[in-house]
C-alpha positions in Angstrom: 95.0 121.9 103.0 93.4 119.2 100.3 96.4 119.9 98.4 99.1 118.9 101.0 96.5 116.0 102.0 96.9 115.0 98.3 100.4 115.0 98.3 100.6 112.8 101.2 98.5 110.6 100.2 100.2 110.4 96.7 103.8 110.1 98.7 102.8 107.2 101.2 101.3 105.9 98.2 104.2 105.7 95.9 106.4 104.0 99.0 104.0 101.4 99.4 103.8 100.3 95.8 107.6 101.2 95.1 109.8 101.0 98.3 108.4 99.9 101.7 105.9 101.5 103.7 105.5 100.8 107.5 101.9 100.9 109.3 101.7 100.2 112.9 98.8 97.5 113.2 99.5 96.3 116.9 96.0 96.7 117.3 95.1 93.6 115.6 93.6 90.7 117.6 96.2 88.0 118.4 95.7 84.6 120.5 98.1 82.0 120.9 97.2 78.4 121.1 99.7 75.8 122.4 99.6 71.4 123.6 99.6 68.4 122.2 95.9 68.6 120.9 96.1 72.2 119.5 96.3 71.4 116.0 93.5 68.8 116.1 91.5 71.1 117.7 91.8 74.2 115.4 91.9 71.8 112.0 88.4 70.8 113.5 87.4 74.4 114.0 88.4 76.3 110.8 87.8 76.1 107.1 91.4 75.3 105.9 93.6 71.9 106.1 96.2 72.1 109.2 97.1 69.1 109.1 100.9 68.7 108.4 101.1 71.9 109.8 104.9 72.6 110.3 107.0 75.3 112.4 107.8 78.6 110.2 104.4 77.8 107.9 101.3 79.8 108.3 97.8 79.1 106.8 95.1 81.7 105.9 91.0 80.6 107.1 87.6 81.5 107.9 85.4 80.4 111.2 81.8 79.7 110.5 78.8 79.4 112.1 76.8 75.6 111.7 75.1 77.7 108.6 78.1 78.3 107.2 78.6 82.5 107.7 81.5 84.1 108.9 82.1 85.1 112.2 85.7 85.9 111.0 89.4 85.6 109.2 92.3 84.9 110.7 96.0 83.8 109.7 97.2 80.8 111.8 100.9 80.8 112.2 103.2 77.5 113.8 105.9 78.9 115.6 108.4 78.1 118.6 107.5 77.5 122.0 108.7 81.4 122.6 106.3 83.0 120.1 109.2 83.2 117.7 110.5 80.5 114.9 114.2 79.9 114.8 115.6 80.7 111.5 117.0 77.2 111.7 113.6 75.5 112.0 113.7 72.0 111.4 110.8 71.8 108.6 109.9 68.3 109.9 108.8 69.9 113.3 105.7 70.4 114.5 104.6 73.7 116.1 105.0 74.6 119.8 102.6 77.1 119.6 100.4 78.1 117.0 99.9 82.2 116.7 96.3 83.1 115.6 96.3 87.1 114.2 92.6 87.9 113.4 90.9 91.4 113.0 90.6 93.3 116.2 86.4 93.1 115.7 86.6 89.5 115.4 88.9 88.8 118.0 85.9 88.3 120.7 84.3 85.8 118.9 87.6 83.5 118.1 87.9 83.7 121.7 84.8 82.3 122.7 84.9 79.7 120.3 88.2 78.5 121.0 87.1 78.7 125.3 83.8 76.7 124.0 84.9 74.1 122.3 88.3 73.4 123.6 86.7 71.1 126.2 88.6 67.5 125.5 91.3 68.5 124.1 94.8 69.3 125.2 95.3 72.8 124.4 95.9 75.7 126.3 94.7 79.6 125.1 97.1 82.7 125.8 96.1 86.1 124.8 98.5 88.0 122.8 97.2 91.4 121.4 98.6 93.3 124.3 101.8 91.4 124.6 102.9 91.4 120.9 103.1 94.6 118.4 102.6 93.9 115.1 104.9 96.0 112.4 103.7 95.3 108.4 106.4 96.7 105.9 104.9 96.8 102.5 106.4 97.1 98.8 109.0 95.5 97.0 111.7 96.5 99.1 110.1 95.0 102.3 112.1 92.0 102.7 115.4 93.6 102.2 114.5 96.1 105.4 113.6 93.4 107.4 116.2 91.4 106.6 114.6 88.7 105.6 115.9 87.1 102.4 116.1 84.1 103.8 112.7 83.7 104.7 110.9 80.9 102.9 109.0 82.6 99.7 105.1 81.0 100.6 102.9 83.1 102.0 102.7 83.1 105.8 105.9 81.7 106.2 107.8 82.6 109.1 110.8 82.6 111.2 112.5 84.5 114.1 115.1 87.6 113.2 116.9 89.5 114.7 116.8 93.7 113.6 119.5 95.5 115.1 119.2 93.8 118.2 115.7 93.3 118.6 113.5 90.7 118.4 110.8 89.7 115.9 109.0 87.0 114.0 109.0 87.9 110.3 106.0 87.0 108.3 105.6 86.6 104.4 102.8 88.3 103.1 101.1 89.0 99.8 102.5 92.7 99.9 105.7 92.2 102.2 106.4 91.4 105.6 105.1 91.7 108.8 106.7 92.2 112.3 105.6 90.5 115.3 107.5 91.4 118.6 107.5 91.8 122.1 104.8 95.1 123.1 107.5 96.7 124.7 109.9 96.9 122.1 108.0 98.0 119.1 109.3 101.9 119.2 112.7 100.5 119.4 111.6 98.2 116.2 109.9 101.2 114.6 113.1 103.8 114.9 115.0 100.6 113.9 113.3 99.5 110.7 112.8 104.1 109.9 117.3 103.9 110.1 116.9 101.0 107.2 114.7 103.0 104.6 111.1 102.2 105.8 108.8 105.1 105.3 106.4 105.5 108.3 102.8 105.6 106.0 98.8 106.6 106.6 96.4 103.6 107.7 94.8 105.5 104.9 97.0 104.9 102.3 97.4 101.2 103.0 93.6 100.5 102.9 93.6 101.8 99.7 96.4 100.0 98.0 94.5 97.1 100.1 91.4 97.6 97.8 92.8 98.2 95.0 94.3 94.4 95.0 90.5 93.2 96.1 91.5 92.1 99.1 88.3 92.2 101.5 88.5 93.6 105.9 85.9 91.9 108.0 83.8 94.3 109.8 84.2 96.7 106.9 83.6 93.9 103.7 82.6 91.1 105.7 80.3 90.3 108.7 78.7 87.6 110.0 76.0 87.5 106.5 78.8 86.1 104.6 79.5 83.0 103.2 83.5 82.7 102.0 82.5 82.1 98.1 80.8 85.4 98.4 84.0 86.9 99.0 86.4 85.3 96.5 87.5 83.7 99.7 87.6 79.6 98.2 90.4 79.9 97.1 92.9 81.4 99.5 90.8 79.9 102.7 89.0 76.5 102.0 89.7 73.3 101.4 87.4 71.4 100.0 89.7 68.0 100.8 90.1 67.9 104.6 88.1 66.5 107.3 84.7 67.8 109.0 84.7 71.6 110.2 81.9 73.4 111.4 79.8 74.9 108.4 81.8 72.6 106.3 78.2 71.3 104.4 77.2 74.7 103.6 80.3 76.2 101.9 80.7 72.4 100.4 77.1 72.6 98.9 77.2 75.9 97.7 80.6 75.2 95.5 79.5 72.2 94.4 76.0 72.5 93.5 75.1 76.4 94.1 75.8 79.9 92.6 76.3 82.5 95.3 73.8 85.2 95.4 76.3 87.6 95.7 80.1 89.1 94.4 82.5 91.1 96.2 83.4 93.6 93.2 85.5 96.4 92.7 84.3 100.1 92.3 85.2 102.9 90.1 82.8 106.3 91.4 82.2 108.9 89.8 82.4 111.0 93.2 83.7 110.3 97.1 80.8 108.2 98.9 80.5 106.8 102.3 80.8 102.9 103.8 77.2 101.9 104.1 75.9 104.2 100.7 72.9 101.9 99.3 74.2 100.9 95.8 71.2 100.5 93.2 70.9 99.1 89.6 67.8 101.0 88.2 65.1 100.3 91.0 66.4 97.5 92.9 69.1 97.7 95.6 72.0 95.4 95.3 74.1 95.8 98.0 76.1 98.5 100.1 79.7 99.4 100.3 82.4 98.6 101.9 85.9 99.7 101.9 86.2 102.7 100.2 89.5 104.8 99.4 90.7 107.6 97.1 93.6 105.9 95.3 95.6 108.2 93.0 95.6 106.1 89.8 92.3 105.3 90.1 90.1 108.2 91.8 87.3 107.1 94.3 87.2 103.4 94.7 85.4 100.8 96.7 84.6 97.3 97.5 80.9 96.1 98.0 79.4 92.7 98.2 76.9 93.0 95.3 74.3 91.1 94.1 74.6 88.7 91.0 72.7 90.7 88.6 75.2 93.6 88.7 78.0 92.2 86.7 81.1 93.1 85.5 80.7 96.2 83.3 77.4 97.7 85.0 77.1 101.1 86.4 75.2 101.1 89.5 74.0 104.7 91.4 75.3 105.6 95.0 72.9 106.8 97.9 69.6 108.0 98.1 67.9 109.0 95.2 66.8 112.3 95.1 62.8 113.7 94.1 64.0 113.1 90.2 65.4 109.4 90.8 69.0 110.6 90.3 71.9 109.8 92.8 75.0 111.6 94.2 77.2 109.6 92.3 77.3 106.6 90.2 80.0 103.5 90.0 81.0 101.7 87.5 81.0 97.7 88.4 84.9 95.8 88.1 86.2 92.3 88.3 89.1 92.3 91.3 91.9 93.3 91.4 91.4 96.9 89.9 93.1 97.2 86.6 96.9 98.8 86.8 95.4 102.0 84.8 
């Protein structure tokens, strides 16, 4: 039984990094926001520059609290009025309707943020995590099964296609291309996308080739604790050029003036641990982890959000010590992304 689990893993594995791997993540958390005011609002309300925003781009952020900690992530598409972007998009429009994809944990708090301080503005909110399936195809051959070679090569940029006769928004990501279309038809997109080579894959297998490239998951990495430069997050989600958001003095204080007090890191183990396992370097807890995954290049691996002191290079022990002071396992402390070997 391990073995066949093994192979699996190894097979979903080897689509996802050489062909294109399909995960159904319909689950996700998706809002839409549309009116004259909705792109004021939101630029006001997240930790990356909207301004300039135009149909069939996307933008990657954070929402903060006033101390600056995260209360999540979420990607912040412009599309057409209909959910969709025509291929055609004229660049120099402005987005009917901006679609806001955050993790399903997080989704509650967006929400009530967006109801709270909407107040003023011209904006309407639509829910959209039970109208809308979301398909991601991962691995080099993604764009070619969706279709999408004409797709603009920036990450989250998007526009409407049609996939033997159905539907969809196609999405650039880091790792391929996502799927968004109507609930109803996503079985009809799934057998659709299975006819033009996609291989249906384990959430399992995703998540790890997820951690492998660093790539943090609030409410499994992340939680309301954080602060973005923690998480490596600067760079892909703040801009540190753009008017007032809330938190904004915070994050701007800590990457001016600050060092954080803590890393996200990778983590090779020495054996299979558990989300949550206390990580310790000699008598003094550093931090806890995250994500973890059984890759087959690398063996047991994690994420963690580490303390400063354990750099680069350090081995750190996993779990409870037992009477003699020694742990289940120990992990040696990497830079992200994991190495290719």
């Amino acid at each position: 039984m391990v073995s066949a689990l093994t192979d699996t893993l190894e097979a979903d594995h080897r689509a996802l990094v050489e062909g294109c791997g399909m995960v159904d993540r319909s689950e996700r958390g998706k809002l839409a926001l549309s009116g004259a005011g909705a792109l004021e609002f939101l630029n006001g309300q997240v930790t990356n520059e909207l301004s300039g925003l135009r149909a069939g781009e996307g933008r990657y952020a954070a929402f903060l609290t006033h101390k600056g900690k995260m209360l999540g992530d979420l990607r912040i598409l412009g599309v057409g009025a209909d959910g969709n972007s025509p291929a055609t998009a004229d660049p120099a429009e402005s987005p009917a309707e901006l679609l806001l994809d955050t993790e399903r944990v997080a989704l509650q708090a967006l929400f009530d943020m967006i109801r709270r301080f909407k107040v003023g503005y011209d904006v309407e909110l639509h829910k959209r995590t039970l109208e809308r399936g979301l398909l991601s195809l991962i691995g080099p051959h993604a764009t070619g099964v969706a279709g999408a070679e004409a797709l603009a090569d920036a990450e989250h940029a998007n526009a409407g296609v049609q996939i033997d006769g159905v539907a969809a928004l196609a999405v650039r990501t880091d790792v391929g291309i996502d799927l968004v279309c109507a609930a109803a038809d996503t079985d009809e997109l799934t057998a659709a996308l299975l006819a033009r080579g996609a291989t249906q894959v384990s959430e399992q297998a995703a998540e790890c080739v997820r951690i492998e490239r660093g790539r943090p998951r609030f409410g499994m990495d992340l939680d309301d604790t954080v602060i973005p430069q923690e998480a490596g997050l600067n760079e892909r989600a703040v801009s540190f050029t753009k008017g007032c958001y809330v938190g904004q003095e915070t994050v701007a204080r800590l990457h001016y003036k600050g060092r954080p007090n803590r890393h996200l890191r990778g983590l090779r183990l020495s054996a299979p641990a558990a989300p949550g396992d206390e990580l310790m370097l000699g008598e003094r807890s550093v931090g806890r982890l995250g994500s973890v995954a059984l890759s087959p290049r690398l063996g047991p691996i994690a994420l963690a959000l580490l303390r400063r002191e354990a750099e680069p290079g350090s081995v750190v022990g996993v779990g409870a010590s037992s009477a003699n002071g020694e742990h289940g396992a120990s992990a040696k402390v990497l830079a992200l992304p994991f190495p290719a070997r």
